[in-house]
gemmi code that builds the backbone of each chain (N, CA, C; Angstrom):
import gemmi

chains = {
    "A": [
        ("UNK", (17.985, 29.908, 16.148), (18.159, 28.516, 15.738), (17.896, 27.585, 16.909)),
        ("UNK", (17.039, 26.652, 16.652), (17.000, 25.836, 17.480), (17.025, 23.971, 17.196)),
        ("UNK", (17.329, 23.405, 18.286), (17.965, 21.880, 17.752), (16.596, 20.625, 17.092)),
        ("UNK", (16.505, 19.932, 15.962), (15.439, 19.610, 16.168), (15.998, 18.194, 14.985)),
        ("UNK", (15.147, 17.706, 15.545), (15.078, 16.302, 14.790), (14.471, 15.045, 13.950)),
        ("UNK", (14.420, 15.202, 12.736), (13.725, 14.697, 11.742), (13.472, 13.124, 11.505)),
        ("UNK", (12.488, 12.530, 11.752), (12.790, 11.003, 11.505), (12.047, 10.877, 9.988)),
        ("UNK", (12.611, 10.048, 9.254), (11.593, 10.209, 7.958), (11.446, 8.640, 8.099)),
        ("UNK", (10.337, 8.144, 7.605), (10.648, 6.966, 7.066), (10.101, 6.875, 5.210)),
        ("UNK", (11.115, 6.478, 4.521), (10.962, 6.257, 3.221), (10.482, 5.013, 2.533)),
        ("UNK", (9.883, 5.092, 1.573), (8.676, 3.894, 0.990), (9.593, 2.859, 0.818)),
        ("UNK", (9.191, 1.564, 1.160), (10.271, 0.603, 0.470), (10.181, -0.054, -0.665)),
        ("UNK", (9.375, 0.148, -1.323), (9.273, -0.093, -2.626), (10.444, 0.450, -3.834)),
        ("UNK", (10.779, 1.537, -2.990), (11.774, 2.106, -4.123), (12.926, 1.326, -4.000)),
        ("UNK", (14.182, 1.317, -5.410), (15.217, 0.835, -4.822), (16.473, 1.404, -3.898)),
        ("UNK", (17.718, 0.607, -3.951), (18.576, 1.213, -2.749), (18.980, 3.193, -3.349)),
        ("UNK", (19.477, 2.904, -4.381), (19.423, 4.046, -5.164), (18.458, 5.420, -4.709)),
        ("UNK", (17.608, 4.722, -5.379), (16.457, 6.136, -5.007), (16.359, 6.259, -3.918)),
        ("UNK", (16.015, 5.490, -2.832), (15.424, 5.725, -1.356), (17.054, 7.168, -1.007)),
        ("UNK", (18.331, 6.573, -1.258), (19.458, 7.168, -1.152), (19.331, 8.808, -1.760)),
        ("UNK", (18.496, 8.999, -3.344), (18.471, 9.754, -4.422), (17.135, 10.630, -3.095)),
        ("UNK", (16.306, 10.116, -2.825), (15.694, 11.056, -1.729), (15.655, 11.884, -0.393)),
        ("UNK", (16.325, 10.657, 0.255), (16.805, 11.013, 1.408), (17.851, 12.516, 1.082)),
        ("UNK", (18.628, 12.382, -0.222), (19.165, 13.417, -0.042), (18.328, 14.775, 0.024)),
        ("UNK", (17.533, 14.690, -1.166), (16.525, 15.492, -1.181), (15.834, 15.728, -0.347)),
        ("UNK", (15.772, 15.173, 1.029), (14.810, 15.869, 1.849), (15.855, 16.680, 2.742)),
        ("UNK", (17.422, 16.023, 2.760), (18.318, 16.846, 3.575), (18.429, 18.116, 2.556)),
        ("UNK", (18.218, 18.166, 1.323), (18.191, 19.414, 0.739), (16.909, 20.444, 1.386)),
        ("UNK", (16.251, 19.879, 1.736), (15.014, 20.710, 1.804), (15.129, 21.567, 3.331)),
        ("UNK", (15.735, 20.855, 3.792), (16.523, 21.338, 5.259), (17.649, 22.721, 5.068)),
        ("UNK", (18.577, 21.914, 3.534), (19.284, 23.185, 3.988), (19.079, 24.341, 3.128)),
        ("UNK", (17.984, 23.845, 2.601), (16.929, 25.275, 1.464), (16.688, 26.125, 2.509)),
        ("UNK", (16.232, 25.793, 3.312), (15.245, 26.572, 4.648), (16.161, 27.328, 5.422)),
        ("UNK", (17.203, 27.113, 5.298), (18.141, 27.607, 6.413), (18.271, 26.566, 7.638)),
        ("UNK", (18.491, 25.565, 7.687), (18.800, 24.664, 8.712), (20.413, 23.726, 8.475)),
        ("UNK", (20.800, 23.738, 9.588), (22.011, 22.989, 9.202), (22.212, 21.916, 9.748)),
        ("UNK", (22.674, 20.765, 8.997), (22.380, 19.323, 9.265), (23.639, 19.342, 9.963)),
        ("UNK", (23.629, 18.488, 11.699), (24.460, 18.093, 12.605), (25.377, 16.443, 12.534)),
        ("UNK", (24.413, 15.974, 12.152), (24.566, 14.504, 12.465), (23.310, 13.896, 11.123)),
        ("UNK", (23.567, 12.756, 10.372), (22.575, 11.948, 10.182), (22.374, 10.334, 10.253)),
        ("UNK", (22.024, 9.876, 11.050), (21.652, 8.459, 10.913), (20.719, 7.592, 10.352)),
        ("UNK", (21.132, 6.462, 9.478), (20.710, 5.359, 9.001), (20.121, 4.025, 9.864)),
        ("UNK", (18.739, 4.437, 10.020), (18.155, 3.013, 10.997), (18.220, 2.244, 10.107)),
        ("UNK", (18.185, 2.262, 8.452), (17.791, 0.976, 7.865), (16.531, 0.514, 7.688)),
        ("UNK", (16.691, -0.427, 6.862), (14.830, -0.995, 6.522), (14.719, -1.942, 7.289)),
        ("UNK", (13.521, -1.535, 8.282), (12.979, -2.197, 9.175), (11.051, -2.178, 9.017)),
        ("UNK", (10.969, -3.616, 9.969), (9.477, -3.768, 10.166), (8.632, -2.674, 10.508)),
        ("UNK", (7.598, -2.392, 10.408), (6.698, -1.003, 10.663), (5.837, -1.764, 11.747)),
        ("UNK", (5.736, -1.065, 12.624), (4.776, -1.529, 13.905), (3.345, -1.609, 13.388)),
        ("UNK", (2.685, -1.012, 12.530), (1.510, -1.207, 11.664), (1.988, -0.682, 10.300)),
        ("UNK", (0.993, -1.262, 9.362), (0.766, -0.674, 7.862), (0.575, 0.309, 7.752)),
        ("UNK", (1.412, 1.563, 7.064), (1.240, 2.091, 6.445), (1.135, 2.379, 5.301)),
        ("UNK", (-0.297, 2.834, 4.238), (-0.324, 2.861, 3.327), (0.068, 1.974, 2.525)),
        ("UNK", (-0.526, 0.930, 3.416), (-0.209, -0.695, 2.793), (1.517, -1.193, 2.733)),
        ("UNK", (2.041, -0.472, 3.423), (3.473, -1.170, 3.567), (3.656, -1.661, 4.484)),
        ("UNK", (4.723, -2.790, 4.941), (5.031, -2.977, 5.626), (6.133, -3.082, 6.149)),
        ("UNK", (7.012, -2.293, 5.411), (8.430, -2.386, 6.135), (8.492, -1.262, 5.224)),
        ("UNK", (9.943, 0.018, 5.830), (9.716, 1.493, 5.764), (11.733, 1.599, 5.952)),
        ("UNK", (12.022, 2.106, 5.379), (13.341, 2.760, 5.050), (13.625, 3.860, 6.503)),
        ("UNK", (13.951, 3.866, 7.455), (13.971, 4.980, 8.418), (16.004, 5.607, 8.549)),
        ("UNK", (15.197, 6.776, 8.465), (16.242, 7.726, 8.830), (16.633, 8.962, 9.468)),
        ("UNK", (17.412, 9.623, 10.114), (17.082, 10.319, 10.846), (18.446, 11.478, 11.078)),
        ("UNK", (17.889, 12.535, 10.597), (18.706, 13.927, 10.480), (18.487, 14.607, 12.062)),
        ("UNK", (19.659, 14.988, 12.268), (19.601, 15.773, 13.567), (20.445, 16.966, 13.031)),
        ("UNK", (19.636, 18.118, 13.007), (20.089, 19.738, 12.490), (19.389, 20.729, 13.547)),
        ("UNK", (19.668, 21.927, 13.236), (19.606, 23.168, 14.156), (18.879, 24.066, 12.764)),
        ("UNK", (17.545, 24.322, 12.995), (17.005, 24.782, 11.720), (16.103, 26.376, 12.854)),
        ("UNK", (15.857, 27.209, 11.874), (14.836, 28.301, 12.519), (13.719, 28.051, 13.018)),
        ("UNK", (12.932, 28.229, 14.322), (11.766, 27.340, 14.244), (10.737, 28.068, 13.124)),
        ("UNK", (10.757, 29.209, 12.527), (10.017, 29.605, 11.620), (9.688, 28.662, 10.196)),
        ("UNK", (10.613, 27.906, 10.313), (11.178, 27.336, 8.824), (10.617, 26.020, 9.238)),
        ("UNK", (10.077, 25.554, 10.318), (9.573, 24.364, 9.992), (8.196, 23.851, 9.400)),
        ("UNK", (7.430, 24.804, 9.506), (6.428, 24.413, 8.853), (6.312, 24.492, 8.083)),
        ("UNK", (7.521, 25.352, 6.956), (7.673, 25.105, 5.497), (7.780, 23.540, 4.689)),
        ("UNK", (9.267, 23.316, 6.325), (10.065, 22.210, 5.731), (9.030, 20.832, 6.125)),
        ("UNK", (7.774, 20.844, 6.821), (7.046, 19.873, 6.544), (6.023, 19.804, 5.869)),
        ("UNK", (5.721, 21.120, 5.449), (5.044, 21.519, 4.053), (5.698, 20.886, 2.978)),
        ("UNK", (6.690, 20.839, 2.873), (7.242, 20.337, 1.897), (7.648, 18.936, 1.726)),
        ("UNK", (7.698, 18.187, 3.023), (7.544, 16.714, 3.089), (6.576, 16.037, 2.997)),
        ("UNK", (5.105, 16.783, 3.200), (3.678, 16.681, 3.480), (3.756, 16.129, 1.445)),
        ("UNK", (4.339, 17.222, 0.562), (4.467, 16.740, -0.888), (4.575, 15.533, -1.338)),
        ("UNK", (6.390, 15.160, -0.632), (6.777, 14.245, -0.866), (6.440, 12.693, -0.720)),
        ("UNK", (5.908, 12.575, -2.241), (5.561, 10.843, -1.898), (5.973, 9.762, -1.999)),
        ("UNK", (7.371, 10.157, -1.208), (8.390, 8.962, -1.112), (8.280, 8.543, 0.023)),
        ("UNK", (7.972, 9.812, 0.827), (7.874, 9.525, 2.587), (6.259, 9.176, 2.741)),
        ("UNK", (6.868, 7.815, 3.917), (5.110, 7.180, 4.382), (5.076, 8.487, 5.573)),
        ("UNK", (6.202, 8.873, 6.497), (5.962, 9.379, 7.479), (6.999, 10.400, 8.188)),
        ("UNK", (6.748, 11.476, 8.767), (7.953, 12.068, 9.356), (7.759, 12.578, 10.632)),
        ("UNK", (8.511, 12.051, 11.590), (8.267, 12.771, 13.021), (9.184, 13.937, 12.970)),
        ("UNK", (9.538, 15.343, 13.818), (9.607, 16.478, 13.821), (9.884, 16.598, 15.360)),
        ("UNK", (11.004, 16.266, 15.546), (10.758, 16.819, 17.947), (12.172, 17.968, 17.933)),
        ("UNK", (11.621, 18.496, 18.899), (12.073, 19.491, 19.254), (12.892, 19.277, 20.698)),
        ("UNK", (14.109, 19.887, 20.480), (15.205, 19.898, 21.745), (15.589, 21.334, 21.904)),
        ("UNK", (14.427, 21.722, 23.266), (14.702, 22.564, 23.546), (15.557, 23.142, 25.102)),
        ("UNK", (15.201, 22.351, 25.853), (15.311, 22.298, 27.503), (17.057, 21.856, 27.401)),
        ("UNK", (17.593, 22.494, 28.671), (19.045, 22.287, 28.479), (18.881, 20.782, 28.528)),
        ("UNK", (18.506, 20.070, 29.363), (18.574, 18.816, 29.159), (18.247, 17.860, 28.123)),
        ("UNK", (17.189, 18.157, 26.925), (17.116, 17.901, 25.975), (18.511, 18.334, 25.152)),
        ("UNK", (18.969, 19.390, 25.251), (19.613, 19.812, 24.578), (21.156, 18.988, 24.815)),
        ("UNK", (20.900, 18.767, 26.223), (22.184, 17.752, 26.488), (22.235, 16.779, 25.446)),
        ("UNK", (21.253, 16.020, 25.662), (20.772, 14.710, 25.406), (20.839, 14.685, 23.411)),
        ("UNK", (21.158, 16.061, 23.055), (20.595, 15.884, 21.731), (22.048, 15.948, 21.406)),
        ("UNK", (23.375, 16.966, 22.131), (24.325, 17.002, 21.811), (24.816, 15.363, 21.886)),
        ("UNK", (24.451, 14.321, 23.217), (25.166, 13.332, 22.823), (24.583, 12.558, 21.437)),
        ("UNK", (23.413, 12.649, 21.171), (23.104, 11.721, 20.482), (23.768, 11.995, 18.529)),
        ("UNK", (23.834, 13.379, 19.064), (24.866, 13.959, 17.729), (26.239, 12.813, 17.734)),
        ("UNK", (27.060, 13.591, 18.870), (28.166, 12.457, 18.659), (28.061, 11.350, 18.524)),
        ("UNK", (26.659, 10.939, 18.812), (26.940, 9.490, 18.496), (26.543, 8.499, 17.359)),
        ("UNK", (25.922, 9.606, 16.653), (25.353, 9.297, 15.142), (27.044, 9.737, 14.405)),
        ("UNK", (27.626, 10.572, 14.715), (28.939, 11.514, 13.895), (29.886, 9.711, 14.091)),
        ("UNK", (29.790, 8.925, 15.595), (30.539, 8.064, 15.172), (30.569, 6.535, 14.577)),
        ("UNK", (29.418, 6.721, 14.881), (28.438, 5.593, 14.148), (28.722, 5.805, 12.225)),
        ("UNK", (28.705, 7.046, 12.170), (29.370, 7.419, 10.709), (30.147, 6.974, 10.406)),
        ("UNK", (31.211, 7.582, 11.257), (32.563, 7.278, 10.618), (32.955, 5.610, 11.086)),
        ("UNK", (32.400, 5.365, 11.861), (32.795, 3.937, 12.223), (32.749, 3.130, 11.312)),
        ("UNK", (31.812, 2.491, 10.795), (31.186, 1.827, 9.817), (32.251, 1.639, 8.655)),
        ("UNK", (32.774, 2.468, 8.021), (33.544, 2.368, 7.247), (34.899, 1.151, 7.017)),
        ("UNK", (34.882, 1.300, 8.623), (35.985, -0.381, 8.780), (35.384, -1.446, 8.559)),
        ("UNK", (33.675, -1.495, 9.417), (32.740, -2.442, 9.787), (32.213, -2.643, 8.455)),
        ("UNK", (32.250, -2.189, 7.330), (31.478, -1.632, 6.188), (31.063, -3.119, 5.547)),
        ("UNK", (32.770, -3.668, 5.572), (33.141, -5.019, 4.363), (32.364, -5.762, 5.257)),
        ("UNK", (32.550, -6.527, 6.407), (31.663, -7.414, 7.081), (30.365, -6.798, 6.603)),
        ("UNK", (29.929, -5.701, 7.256), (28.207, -5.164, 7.287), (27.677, -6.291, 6.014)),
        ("UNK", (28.430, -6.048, 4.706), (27.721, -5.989, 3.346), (27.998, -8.076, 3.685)),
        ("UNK", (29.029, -8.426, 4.043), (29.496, -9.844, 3.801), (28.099, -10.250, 3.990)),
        ("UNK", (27.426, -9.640, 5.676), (26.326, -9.961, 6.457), (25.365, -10.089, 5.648)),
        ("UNK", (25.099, -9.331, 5.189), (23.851, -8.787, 4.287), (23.284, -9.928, 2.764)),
        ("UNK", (24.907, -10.437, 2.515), (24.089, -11.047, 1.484), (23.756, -12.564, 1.779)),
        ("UNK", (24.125, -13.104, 3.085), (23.067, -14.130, 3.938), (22.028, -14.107, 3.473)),
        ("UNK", (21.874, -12.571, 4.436), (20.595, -12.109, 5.009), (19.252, -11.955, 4.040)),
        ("UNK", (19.973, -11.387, 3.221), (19.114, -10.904, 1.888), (18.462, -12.338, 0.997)),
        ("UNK", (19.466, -13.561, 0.927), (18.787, -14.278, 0.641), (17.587, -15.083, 1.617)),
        ("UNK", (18.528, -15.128, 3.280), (17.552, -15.489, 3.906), (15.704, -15.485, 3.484)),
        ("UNK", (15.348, -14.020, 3.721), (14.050, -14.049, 3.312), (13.331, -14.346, 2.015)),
        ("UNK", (14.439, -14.150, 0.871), (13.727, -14.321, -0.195), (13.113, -15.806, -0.422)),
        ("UNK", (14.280, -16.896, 0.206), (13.288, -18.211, 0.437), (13.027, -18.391, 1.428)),
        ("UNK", (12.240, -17.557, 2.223), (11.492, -17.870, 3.140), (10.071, -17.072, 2.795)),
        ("UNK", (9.926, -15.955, 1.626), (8.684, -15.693, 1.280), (7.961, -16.300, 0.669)),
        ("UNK", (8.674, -17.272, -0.372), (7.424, -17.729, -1.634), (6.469, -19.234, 0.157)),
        ("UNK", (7.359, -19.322, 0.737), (6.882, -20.193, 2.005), (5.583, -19.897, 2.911)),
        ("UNK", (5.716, -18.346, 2.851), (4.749, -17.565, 3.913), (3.386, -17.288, 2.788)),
        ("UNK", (3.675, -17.389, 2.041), (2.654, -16.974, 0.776), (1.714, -18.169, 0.297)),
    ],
    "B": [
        ("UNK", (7.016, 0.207, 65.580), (6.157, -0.308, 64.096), (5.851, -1.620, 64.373)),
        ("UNK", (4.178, -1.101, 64.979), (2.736, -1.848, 65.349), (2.310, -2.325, 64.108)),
        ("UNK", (2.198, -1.477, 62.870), (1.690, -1.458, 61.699), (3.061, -2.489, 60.651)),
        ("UNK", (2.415, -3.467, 59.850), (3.035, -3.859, 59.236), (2.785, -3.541, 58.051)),
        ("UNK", (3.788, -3.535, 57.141), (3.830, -2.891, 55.561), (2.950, -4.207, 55.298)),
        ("UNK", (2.381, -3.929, 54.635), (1.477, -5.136, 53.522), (1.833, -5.069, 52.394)),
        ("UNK", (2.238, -4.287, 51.723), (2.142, -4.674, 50.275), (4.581, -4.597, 50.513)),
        ("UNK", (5.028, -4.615, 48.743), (6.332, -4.544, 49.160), (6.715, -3.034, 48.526)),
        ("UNK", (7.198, -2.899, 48.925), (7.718, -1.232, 48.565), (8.199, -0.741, 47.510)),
        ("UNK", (7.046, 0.119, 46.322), (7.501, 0.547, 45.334), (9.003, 1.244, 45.108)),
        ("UNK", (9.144, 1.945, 44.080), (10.390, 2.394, 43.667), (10.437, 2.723, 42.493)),
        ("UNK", (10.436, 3.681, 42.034), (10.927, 4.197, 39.988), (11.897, 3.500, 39.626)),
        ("UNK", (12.272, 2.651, 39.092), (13.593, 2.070, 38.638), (13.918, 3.326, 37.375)),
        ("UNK", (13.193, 4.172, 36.923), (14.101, 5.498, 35.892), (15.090, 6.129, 37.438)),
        ("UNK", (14.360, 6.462, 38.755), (14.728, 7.581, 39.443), (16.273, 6.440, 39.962)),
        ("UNK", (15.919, 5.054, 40.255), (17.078, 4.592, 40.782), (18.529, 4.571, 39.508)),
        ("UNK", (17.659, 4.716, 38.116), (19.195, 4.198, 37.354), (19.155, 5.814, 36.938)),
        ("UNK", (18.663, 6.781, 37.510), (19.079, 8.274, 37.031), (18.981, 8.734, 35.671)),
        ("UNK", (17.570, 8.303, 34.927), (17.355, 8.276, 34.005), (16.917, 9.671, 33.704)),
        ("UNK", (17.734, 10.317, 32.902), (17.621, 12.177, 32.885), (16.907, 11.829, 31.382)),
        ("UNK", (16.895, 11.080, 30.394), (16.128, 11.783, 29.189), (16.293, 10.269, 28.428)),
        ("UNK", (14.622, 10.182, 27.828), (14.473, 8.875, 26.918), (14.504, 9.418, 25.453)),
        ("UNK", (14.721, 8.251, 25.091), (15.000, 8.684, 23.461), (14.050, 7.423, 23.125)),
        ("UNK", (13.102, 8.232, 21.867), (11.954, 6.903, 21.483), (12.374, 6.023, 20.194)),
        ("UNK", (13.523, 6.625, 19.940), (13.693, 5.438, 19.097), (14.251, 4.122, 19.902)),
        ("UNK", (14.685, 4.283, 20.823), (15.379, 3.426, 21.557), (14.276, 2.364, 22.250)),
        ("UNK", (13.578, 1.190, 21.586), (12.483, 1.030, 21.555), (12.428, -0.151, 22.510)),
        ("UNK", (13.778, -0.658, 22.795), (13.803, -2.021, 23.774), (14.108, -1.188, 25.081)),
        ("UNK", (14.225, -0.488, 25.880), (13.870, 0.427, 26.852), (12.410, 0.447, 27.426)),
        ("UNK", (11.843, 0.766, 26.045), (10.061, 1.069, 26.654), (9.401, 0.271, 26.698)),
        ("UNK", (9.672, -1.054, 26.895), (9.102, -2.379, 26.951), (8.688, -2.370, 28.330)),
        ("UNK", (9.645, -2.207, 29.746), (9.030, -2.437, 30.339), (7.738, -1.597, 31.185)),
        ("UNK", (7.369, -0.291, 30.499), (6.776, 0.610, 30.932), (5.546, 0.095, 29.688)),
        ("UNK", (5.200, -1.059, 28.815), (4.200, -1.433, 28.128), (4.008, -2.441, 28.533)),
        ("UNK", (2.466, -2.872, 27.886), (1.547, -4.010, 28.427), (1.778, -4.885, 27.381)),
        ("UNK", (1.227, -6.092, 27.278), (1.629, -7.394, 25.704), (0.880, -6.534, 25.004)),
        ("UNK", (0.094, -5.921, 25.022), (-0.438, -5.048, 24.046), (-0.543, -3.933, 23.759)),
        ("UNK", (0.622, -3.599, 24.516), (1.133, -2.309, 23.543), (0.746, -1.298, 24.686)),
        ("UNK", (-0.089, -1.316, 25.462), (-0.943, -0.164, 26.527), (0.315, 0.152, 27.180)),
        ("UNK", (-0.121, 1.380, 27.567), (0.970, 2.371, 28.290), (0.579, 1.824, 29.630)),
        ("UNK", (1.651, 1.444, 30.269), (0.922, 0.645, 31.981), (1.254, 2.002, 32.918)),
        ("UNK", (0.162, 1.195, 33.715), (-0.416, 2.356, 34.970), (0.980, 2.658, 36.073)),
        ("UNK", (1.071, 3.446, 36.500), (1.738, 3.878, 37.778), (1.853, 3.289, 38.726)),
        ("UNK", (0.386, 2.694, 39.053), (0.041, 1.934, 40.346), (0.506, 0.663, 40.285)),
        ("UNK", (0.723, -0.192, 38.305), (1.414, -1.081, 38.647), (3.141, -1.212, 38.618)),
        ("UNK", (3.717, 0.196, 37.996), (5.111, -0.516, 37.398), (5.729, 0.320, 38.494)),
        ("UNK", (5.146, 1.358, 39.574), (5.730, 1.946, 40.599), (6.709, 3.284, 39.785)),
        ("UNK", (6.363, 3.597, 38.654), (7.138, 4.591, 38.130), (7.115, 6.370, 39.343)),
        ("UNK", (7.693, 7.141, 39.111), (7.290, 7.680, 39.504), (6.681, 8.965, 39.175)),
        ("UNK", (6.140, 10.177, 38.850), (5.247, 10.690, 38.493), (5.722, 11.261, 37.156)),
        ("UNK", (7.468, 12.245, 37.596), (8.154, 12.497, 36.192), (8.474, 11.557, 35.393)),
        ("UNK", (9.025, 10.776, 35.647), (9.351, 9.448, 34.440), (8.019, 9.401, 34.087)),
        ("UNK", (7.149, 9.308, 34.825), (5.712, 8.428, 34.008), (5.832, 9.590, 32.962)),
        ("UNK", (5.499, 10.924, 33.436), (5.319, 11.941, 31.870), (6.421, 11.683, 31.121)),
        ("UNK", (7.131, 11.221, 31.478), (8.213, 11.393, 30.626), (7.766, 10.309, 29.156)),
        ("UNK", (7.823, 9.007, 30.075), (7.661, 7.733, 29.334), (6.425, 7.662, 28.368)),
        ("UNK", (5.363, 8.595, 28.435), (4.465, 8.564, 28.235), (4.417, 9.543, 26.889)),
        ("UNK", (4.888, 10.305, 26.760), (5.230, 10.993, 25.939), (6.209, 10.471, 24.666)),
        ("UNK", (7.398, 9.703, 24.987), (7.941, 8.812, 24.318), (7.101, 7.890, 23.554)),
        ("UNK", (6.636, 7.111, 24.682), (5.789, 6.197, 23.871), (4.850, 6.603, 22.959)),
        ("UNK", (4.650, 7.494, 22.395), (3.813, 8.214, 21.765), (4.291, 8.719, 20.536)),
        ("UNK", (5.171, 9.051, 20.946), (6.473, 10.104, 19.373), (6.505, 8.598, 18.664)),
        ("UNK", (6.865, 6.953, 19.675), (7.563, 6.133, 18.812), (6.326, 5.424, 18.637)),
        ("UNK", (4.857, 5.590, 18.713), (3.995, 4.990, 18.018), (3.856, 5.452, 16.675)),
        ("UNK", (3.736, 7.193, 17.178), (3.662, 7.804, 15.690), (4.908, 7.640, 14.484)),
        ("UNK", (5.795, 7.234, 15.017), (7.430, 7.011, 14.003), (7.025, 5.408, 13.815)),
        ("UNK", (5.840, 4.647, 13.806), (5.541, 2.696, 13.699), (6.716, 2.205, 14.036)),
        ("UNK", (7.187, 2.561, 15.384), (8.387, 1.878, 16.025), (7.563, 0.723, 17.051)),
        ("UNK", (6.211, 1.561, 17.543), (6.011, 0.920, 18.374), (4.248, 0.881, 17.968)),
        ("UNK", (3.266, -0.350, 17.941), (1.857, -0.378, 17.542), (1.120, 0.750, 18.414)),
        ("UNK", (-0.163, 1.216, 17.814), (-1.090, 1.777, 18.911), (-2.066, 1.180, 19.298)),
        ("UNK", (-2.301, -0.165, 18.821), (-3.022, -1.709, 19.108), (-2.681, -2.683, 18.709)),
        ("UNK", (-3.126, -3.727, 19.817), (-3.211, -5.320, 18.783), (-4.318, -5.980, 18.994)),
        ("UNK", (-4.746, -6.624, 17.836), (-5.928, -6.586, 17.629), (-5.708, -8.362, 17.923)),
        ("UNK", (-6.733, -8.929, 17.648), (-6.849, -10.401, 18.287), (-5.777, -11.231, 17.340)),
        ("UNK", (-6.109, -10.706, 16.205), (-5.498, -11.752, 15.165), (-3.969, -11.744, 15.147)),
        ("UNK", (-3.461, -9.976, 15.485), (-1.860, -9.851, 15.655), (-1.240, -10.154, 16.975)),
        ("UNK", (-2.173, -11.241, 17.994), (-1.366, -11.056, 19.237), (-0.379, -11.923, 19.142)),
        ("UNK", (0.349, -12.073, 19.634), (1.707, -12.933, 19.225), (1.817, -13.838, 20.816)),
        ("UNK", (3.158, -14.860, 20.921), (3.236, -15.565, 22.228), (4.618, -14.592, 22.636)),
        ("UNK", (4.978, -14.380, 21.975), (6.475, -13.352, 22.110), (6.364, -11.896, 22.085)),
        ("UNK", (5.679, -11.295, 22.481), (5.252, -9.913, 22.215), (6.125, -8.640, 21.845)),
        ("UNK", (7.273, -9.054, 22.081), (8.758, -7.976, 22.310), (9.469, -8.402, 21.421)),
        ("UNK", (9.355, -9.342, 20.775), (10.562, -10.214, 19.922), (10.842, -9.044, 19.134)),
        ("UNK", (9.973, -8.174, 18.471), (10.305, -7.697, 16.914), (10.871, -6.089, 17.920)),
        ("UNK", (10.936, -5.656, 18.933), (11.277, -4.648, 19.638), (12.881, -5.095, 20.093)),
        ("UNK", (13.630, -4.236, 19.081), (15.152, -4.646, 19.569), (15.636, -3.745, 18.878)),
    ],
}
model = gemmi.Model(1)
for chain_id, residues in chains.items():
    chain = gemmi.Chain(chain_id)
    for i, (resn, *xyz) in enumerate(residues, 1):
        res = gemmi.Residue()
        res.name, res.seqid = resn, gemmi.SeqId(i, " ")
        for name, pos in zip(("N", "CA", "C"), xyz):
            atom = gemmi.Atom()
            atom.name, atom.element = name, gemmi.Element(name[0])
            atom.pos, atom.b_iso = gemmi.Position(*pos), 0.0
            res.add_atom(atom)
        chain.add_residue(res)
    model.add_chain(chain)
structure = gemmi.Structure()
structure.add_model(model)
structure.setup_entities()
């Protein structure tokens, strides 16, 4: 087993639901293979540094598990399918120092988890600003 | 010391802040090891030093391919703020 780390980014076209209804599904596909999920973090929908596949803003998320390295080219065989995902990076922590570096970043997705849950009610208060913010600020840019 | 330094004396700022391992999502970090356009800058100007440079260089690369970070800008996307959307 070795430590490795999945970034997906998911289409944003879908809604909150599904993007959620997939993401699980790709952590399923992880633990089909024999890999076991450590930590997972939520970057959120953010801007894409270029278009992909004509999008421009991408759902990113990011599983940190300890999977076989045999099993990965299944498990991106099998994301290669999925056409929910615009994209998935795949790195490998192998070097003790990577491996350092991967143990902190575990804990720090594990508290970023559980944190949130206090932060949760603000997060969402934030959000529905925010959410209108752009909507009148698109028909503007258009 | 006949000879005077001419230029001022490089330095890795990774080797001075003991920078053991980058993480590419961490995308306001690799700003200053990029150009307004995105180019991976030279050695000779940011004084990195040879491991950080592989290091950084490699990063910057994982987080082009993850569209954290562009692999060009083209005339029409250059911006006056170049970093703004890197946070």
């Amino acid at each position: 087993m070795r430590n490795y780390e999945n970034l997906v980014i998911v289409k944003p076209t879908l809604t909150a639901e599904e993007i959620q209804a997939s993401i699980k599904e790709i952590e399923e596909v992880i633990t089909a293979n024999g890999g076991e999920i450590q930590a997972t973090s939520q970057m959120g929908m953010r801007k894409l540094a270029y278009p992909i596949n004509k999008n421009e803003r991408g759902f990113y998320h990011v599983i940190y598990s300890s999977i076989a390295p045999s099993a990965i080219s299944e498990i991106e065989r099998r994301f290669r399918i999925n056409e929910d995902l615009l994209r998935f990076v795949t790195i490998k922590y192998d070097t003790n120092r990577e491996v350092a570096a991967f143990n902190a970043m575990v804990e720090k997705a594990k508290k970023d988890a559980s944190a949130p849950a206090k932060t949760e009610e603000t997060a969402t208060a934030e959000e529905a600003p925010a959410a209108e913010a752009p909507a009148t600020e698109a028909p503007a840019a258009e | 010391m006949s000879e005077k330094r001419k230029y001022k004396k490089r330095y890795c700022k990774y080797c001075e802040a003991k920078v053991d391992f980058m993480d590419y999502k961490d995308v306001g970090s690799l700003r200053f090891s990029l150009s307004e356009r995105y180019k991976i800058m030279p050695r000779r100007l940011t004084g990195n030093c040879k491991r950080h440079q592989d290091m950084i260089a490699v990063v910057i690369k994982r987080a082009r391919a993850a569209a954290l970070v562009p692999y060009t800008v083209t005339r029409k996307q250059v911006v006056t703020a170049p970093f703004e959307n890197l946070k």
